[in-house]
PQR file with spaces between the fields and no chain letter, atoms N, CA, C, O and H, PARSE charges and radii, in Angstrom:
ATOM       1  N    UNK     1     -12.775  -27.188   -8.275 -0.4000 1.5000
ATOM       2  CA   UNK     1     -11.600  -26.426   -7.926 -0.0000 2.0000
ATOM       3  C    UNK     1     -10.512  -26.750   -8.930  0.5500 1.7000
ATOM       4  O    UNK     1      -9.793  -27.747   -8.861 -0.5500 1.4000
ATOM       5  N    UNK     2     -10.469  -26.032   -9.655 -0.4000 1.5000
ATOM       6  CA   UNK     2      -8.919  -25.897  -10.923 -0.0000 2.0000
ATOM       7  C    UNK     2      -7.906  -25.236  -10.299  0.5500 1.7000
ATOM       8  O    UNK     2      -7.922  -24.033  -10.041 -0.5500 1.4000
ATOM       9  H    UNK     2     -11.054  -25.222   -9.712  0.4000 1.0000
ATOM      10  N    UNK     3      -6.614  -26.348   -9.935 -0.4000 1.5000
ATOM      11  CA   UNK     3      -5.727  -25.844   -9.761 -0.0000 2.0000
ATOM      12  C    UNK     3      -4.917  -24.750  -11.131  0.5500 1.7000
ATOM      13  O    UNK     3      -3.886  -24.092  -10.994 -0.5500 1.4000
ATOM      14  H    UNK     3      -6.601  -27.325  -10.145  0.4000 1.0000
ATOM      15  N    UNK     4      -5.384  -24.808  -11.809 -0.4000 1.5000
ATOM      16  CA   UNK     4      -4.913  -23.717  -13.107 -0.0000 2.0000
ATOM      17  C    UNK     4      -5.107  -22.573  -12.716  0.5500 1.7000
ATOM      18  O    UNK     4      -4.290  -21.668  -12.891 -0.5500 1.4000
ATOM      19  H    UNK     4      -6.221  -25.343  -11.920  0.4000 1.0000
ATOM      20  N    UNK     5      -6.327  -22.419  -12.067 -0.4000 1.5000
ATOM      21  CA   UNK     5      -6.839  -20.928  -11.709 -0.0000 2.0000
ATOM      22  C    UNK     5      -6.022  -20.452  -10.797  0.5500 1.7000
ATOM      23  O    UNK     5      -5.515  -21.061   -9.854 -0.5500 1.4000
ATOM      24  H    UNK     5      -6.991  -23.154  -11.925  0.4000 1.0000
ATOM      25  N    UNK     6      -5.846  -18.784  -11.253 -0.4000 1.5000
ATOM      26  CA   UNK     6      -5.604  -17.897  -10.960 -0.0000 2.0000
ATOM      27  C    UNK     6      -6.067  -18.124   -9.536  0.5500 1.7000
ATOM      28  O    UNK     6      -5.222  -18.562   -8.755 -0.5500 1.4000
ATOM      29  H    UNK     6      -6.258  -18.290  -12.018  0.4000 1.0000
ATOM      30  N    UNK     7      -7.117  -17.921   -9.151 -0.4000 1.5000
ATOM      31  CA   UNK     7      -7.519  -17.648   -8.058 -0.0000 2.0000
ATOM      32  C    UNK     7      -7.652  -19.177   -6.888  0.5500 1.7000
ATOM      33  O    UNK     7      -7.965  -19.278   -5.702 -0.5500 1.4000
ATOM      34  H    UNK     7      -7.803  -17.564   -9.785  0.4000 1.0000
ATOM      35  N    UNK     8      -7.180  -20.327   -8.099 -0.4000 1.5000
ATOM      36  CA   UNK     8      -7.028  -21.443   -6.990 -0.0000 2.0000
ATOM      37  C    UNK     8      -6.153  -21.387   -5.553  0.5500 1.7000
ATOM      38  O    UNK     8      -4.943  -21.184   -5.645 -0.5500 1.4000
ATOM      39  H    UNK     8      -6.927  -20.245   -9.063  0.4000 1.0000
ATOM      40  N    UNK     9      -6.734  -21.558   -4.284 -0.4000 1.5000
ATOM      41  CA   UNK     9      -5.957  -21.526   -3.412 -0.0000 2.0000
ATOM      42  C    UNK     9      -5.542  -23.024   -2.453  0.5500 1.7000
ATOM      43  O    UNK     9      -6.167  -23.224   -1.411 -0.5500 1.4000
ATOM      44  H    UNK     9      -7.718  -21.723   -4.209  0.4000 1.0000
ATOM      45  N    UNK    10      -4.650  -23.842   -2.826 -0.4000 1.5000
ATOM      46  CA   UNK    10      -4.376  -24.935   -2.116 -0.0000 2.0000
ATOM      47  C    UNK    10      -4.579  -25.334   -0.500  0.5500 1.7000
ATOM      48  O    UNK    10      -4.870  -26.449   -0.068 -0.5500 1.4000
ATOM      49  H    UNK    10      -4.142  -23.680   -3.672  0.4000 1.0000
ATOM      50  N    UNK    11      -4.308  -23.916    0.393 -0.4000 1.5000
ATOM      51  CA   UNK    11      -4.607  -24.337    1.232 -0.0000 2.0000
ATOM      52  C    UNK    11      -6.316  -24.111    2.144  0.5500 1.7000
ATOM      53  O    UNK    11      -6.610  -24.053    3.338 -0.5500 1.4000
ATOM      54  H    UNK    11      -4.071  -23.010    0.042  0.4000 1.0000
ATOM      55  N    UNK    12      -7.128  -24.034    0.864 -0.4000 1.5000
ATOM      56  CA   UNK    12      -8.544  -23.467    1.313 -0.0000 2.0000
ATOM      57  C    UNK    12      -9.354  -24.566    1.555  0.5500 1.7000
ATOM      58  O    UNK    12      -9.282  -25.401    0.653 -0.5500 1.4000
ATOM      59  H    UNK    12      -6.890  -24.081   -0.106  0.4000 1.0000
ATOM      60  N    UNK    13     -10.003  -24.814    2.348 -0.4000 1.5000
ATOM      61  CA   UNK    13     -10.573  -26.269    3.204 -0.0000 2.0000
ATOM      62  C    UNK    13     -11.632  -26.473    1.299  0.5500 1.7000
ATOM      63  O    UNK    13     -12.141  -25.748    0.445 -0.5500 1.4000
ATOM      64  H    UNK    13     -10.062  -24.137    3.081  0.4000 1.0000
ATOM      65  N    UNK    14     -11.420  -27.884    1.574 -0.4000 1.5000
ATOM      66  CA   UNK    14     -12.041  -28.706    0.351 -0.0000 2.0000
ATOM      67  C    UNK    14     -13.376  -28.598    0.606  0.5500 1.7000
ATOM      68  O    UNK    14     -13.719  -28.708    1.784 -0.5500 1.4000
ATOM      69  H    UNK    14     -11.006  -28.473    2.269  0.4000 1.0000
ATOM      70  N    UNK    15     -14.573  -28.326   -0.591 -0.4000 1.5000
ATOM      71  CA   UNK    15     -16.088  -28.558   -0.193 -0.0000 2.0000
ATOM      72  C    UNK    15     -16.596  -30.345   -0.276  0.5500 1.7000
ATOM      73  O    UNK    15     -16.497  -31.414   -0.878 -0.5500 1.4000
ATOM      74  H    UNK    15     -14.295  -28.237   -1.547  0.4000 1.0000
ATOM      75  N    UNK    16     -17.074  -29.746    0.640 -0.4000 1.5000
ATOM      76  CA   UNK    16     -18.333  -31.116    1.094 -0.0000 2.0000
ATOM      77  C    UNK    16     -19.405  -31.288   -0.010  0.5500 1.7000
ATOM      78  O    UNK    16     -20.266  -30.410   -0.075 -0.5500 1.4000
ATOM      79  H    UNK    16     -17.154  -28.878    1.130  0.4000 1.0000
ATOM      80  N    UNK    17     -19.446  -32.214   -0.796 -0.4000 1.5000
ATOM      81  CA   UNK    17     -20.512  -33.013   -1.722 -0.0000 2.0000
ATOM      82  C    UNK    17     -21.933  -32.670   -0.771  0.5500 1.7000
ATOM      83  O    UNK    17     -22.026  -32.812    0.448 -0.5500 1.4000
ATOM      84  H    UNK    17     -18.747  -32.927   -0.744  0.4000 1.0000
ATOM      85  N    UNK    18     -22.668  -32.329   -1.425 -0.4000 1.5000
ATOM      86  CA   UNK    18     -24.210  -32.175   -0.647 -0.0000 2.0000
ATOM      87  C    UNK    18     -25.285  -32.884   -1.549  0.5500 1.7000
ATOM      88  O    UNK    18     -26.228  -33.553   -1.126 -0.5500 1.4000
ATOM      89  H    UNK    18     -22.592  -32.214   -2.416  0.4000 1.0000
ATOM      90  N    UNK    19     -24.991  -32.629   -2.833 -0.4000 1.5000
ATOM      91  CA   UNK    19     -25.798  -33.758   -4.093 -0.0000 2.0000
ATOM      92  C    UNK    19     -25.439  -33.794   -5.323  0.5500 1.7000
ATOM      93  O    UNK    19     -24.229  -33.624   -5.470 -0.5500 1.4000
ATOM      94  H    UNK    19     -24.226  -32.085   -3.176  0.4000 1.0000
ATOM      95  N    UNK    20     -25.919  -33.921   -6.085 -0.4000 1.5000
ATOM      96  CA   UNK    20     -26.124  -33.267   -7.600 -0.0000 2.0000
ATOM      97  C    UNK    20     -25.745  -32.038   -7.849  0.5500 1.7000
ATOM      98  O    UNK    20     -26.677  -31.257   -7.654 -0.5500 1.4000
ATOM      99  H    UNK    20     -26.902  -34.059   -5.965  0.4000 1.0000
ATOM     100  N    UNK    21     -24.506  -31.385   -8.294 -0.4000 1.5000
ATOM     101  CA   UNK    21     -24.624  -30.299   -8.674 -0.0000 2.0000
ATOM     102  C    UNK    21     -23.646  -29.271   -7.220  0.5500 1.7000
ATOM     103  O    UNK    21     -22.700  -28.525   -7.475 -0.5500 1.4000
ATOM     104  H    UNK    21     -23.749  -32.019   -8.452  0.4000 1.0000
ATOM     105  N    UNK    22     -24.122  -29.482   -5.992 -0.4000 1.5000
ATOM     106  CA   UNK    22     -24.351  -29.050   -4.812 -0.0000 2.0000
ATOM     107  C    UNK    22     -23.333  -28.898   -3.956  0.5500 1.7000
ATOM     108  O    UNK    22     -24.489  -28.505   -3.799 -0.5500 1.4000
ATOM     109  H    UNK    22     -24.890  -30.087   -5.785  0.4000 1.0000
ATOM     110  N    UNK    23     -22.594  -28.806   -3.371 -0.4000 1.5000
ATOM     111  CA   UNK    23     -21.660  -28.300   -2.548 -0.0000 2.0000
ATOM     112  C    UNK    23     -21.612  -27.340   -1.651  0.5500 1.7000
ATOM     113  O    UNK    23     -21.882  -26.163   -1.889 -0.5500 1.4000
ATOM     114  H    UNK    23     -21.656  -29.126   -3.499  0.4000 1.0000
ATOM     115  N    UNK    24     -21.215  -27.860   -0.410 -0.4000 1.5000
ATOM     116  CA   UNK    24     -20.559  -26.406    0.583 -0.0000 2.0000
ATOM     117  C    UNK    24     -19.564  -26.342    1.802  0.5500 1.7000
ATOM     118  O    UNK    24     -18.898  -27.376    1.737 -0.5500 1.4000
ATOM     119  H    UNK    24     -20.996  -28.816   -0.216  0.4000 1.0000
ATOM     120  N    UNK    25     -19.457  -26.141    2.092 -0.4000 1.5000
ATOM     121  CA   UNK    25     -17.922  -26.339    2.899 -0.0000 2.0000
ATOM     122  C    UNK    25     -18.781  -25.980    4.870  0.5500 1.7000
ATOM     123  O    UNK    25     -19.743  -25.335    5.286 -0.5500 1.4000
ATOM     124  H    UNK    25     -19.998  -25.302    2.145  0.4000 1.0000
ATOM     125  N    UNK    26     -17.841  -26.737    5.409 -0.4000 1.5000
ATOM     126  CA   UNK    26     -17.770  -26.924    6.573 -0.0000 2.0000
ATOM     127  C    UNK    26     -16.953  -25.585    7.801  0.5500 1.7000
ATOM     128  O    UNK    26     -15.821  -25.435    8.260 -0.5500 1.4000
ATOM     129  H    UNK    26     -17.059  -27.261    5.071  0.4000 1.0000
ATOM     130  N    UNK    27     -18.350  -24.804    7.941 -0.4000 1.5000
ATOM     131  CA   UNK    27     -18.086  -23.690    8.993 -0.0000 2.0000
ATOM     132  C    UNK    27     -16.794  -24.056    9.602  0.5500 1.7000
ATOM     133  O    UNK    27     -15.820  -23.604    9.000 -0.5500 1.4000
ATOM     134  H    UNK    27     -19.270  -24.926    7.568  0.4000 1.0000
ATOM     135  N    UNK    28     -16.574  -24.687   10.537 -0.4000 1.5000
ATOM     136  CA   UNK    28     -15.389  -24.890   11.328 -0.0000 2.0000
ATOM     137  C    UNK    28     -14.334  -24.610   10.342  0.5500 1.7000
ATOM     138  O    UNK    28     -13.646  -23.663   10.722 -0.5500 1.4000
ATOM     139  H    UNK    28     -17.365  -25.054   11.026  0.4000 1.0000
ATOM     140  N    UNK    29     -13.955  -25.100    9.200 -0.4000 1.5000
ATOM     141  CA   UNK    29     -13.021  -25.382    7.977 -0.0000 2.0000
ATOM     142  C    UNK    29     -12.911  -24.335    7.972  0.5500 1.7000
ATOM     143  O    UNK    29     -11.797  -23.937    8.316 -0.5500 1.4000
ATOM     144  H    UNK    29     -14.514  -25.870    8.892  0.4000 1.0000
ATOM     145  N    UNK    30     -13.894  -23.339    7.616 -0.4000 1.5000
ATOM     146  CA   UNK    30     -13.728  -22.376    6.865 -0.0000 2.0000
ATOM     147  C    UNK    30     -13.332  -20.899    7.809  0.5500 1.7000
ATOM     148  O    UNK    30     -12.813  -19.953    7.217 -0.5500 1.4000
ATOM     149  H    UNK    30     -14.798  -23.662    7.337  0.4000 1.0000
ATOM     150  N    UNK    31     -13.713  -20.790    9.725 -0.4000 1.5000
ATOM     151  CA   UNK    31     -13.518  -20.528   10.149 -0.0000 2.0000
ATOM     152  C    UNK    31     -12.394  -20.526   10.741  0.5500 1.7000
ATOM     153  O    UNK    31     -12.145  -19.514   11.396 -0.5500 1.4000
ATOM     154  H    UNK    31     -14.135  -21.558   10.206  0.4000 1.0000
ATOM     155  N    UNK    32     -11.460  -21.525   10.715 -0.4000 1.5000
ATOM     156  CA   UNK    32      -9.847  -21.688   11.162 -0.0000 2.0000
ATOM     157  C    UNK    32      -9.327  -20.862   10.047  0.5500 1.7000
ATOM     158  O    UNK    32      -8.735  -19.790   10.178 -0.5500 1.4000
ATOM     159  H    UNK    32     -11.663  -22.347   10.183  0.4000 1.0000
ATOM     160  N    UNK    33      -9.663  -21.586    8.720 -0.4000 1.5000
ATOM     161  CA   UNK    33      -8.923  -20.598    7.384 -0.0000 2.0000
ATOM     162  C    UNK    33      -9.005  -19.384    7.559  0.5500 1.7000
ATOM     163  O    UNK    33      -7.927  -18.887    7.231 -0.5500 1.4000
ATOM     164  H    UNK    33     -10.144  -22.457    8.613  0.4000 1.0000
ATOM     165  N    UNK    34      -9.759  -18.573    7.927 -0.4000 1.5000
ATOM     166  CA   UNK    34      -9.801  -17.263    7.756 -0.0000 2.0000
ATOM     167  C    UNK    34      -9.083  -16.941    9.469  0.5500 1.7000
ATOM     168  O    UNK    34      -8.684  -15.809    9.743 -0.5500 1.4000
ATOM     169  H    UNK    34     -10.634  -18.977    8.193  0.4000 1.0000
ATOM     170  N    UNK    35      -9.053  -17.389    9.870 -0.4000 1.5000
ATOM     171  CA   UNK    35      -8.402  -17.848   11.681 -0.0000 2.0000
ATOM     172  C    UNK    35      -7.113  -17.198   11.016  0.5500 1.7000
ATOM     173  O    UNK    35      -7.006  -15.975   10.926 -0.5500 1.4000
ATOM     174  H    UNK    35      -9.377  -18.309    9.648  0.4000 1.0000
ATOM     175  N    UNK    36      -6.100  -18.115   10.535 -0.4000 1.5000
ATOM     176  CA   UNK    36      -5.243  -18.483    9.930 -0.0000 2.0000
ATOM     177  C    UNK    36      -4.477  -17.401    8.934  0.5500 1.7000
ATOM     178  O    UNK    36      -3.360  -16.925    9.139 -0.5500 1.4000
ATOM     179  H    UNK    36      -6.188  -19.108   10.608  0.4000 1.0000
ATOM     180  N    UNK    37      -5.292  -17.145    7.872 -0.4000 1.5000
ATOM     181  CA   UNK    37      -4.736  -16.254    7.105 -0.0000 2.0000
ATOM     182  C    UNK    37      -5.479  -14.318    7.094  0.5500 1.7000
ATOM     183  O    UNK    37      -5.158  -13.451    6.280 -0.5500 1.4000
ATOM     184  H    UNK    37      -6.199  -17.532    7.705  0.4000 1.0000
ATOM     185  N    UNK    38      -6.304  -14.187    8.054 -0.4000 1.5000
ATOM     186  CA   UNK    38      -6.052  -13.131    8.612 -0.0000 2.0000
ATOM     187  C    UNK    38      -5.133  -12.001    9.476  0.5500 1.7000
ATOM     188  O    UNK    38      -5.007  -10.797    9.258 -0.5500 1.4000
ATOM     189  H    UNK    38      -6.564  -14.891    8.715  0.4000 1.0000
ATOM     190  N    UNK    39      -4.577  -12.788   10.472 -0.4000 1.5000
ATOM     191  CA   UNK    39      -3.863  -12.445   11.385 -0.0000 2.0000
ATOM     192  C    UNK    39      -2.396  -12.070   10.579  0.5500 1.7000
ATOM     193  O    UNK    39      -1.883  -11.047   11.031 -0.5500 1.4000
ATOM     194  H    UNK    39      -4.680  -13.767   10.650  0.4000 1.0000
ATOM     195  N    UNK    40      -1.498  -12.831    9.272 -0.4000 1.5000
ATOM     196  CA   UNK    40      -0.776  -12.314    9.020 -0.0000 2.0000
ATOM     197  C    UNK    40      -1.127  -11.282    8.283  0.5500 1.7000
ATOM     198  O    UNK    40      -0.189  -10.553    7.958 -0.5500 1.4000
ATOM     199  H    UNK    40      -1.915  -13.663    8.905  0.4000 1.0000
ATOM     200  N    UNK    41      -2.194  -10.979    7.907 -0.4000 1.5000
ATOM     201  CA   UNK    41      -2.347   -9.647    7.027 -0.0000 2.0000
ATOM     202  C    UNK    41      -2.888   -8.309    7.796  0.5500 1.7000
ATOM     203  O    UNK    41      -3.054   -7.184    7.327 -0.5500 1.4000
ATOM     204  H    UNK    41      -2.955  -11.572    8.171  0.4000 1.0000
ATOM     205  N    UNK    42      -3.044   -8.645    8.733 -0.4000 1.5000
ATOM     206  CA   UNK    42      -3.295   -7.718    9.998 -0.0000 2.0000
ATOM     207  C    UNK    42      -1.981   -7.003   10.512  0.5500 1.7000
ATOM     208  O    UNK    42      -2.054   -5.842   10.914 -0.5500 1.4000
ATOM     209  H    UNK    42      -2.909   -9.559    9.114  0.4000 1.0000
ATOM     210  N    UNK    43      -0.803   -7.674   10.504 -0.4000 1.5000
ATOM     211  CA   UNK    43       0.483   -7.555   10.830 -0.0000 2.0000
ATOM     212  C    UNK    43       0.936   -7.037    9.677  0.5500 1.7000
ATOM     213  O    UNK    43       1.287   -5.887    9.941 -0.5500 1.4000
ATOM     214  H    UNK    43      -0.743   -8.617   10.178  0.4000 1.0000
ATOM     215  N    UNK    44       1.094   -7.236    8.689 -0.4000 1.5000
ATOM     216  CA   UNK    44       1.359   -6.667    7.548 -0.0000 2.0000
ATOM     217  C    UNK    44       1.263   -4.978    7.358  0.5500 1.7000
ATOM     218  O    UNK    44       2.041   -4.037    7.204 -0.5500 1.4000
ATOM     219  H    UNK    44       0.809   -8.171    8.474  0.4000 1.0000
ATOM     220  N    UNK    45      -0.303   -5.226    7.478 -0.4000 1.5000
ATOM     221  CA   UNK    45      -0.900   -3.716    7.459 -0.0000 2.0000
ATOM     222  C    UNK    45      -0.192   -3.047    8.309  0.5500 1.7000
ATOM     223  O    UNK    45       0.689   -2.302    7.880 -0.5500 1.4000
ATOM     224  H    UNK    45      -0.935   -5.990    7.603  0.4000 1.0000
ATOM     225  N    UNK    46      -0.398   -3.154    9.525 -0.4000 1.5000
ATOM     226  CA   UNK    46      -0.140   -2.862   10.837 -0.0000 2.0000
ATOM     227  C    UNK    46       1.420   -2.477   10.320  0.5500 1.7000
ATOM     228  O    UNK    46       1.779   -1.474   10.937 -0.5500 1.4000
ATOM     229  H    UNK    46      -1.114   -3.759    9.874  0.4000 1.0000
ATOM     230  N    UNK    47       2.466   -2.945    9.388 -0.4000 1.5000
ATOM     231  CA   UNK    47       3.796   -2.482    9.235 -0.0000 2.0000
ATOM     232  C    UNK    47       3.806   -1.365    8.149  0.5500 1.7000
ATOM     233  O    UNK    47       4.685   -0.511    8.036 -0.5500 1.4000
ATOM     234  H    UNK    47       2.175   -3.760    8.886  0.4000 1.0000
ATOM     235  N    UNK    48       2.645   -1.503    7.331 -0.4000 1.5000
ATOM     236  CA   UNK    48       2.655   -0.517    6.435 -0.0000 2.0000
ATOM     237  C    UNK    48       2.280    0.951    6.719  0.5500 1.7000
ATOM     238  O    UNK    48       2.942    1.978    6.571 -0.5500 1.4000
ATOM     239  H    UNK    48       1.931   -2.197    7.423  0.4000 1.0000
ATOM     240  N    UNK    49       1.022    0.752    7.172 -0.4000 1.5000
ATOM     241  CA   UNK    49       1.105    1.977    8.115 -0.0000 2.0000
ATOM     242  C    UNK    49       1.730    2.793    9.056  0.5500 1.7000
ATOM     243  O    UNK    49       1.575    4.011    9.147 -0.5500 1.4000
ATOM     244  H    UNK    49       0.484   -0.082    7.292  0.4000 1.0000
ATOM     245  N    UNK    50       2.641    1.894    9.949 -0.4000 1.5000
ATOM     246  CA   UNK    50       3.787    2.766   10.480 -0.0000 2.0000
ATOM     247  C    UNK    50       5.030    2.691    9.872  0.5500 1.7000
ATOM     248  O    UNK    50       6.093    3.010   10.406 -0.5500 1.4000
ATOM     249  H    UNK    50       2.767    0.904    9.875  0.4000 1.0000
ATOM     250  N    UNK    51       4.885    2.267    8.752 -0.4000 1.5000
ATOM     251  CA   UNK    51       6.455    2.924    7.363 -0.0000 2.0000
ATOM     252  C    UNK    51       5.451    4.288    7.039  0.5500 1.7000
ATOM     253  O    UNK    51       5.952    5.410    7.114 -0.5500 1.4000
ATOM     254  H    UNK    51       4.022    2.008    8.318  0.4000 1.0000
ATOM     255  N    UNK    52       4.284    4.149    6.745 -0.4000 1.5000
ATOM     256  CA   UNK    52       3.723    5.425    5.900 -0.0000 2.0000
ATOM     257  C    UNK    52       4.201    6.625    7.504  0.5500 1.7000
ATOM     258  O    UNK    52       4.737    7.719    7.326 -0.5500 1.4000
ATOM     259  H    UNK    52       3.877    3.238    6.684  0.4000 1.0000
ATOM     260  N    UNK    53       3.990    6.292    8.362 -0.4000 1.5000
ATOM     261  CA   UNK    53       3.223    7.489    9.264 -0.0000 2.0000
ATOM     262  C    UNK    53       4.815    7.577    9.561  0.5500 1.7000
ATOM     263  O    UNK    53       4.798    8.580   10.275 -0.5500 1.4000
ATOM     264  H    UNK    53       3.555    5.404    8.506  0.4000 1.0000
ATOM     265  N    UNK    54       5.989    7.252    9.502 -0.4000 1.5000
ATOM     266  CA   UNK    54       7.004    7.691    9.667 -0.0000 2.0000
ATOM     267  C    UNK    54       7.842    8.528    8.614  0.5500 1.7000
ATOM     268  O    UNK    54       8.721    9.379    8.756 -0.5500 1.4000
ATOM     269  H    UNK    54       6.003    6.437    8.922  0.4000 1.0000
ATOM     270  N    UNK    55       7.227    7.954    7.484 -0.4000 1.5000
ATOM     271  CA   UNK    55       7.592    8.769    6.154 -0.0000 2.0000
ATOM     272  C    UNK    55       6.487   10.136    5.817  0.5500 1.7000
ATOM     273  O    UNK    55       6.729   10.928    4.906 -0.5500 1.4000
ATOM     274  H    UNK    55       6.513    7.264    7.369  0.4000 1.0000
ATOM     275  N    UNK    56       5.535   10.226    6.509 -0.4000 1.5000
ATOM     276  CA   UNK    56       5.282   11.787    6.671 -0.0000 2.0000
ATOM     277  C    UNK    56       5.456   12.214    7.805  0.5500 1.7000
ATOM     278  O    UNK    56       5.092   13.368    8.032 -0.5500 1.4000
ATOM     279  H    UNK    56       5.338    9.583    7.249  0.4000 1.0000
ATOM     280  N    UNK    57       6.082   11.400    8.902 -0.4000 1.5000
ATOM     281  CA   UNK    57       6.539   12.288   10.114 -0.0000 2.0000
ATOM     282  C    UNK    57       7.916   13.122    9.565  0.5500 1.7000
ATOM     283  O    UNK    57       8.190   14.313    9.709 -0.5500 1.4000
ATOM     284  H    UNK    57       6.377   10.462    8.718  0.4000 1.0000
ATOM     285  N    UNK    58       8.675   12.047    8.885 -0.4000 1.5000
ATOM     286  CA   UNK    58      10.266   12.806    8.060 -0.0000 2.0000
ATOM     287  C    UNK    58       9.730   13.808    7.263  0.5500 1.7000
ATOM     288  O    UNK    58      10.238   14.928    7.317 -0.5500 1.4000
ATOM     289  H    UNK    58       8.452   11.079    8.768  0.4000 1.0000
ATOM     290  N    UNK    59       8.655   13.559    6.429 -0.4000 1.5000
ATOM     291  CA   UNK    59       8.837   14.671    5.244 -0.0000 2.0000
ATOM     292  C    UNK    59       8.190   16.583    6.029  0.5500 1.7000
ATOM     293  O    UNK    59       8.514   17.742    5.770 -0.5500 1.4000
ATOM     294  H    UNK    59       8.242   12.649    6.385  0.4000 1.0000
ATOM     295  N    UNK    60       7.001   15.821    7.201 -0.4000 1.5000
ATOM     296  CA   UNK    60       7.099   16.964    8.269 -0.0000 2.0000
ATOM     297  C    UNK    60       7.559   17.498    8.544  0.5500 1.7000
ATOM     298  O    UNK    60       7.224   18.671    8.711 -0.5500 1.4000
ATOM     299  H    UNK    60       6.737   14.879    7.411  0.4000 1.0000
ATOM     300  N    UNK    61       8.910   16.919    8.847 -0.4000 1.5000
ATOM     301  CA   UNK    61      10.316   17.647    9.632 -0.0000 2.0000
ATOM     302  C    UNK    61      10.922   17.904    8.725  0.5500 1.7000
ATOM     303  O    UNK    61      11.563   18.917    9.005 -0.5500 1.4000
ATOM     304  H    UNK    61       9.182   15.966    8.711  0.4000 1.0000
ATOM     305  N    UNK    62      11.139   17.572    7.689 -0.4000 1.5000
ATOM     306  CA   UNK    62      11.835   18.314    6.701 -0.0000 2.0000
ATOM     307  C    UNK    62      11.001   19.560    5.916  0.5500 1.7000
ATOM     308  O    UNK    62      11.465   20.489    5.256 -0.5500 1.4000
ATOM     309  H    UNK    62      10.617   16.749    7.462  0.4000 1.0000
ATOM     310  N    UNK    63       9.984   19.321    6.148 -0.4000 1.5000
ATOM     311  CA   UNK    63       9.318   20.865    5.324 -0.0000 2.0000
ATOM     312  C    UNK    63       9.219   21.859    6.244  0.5500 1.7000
ATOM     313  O    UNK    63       8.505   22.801    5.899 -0.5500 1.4000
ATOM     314  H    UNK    63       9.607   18.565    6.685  0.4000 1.0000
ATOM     315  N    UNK    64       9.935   21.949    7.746 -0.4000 1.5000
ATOM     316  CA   UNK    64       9.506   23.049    8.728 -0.0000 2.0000
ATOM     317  C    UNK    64      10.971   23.626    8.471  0.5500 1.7000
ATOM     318  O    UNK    64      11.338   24.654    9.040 -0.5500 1.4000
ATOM     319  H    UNK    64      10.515   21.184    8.025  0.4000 1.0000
């Protein structure tokens, strides 16, 4: 895990050593994380879509 990277994410559960080479991360870990950072992007959406569906309810009413 390179914190340099672009795509490094600090708060993503650390992998588990398995051997040589080998690694994998711990279901539970990885199941809270996505627990966690789903739900605000659910809400998110959930705001974008009713900015969109109000901005063609206006442009509705303005084209009648």
């Amino acid at each position: 895990m390179n914190p340099l990277s672009k795509y490094y994410d600090a708060t993503f559960p650390r992998p588990v050593r398995l051997g040589s080479g080998s690694v994998g991360w711990r279901s539970s870990a990885i199941d809270e994380w996505l627990t966690l950072h789903t739900v605000p992007a659910r809400s998110a959406v959930k705001g974008v879509n009713d900015e969109v569906r109000h901005t063609l309810s206006s442009d509705m009413t303005m084209s009648r």
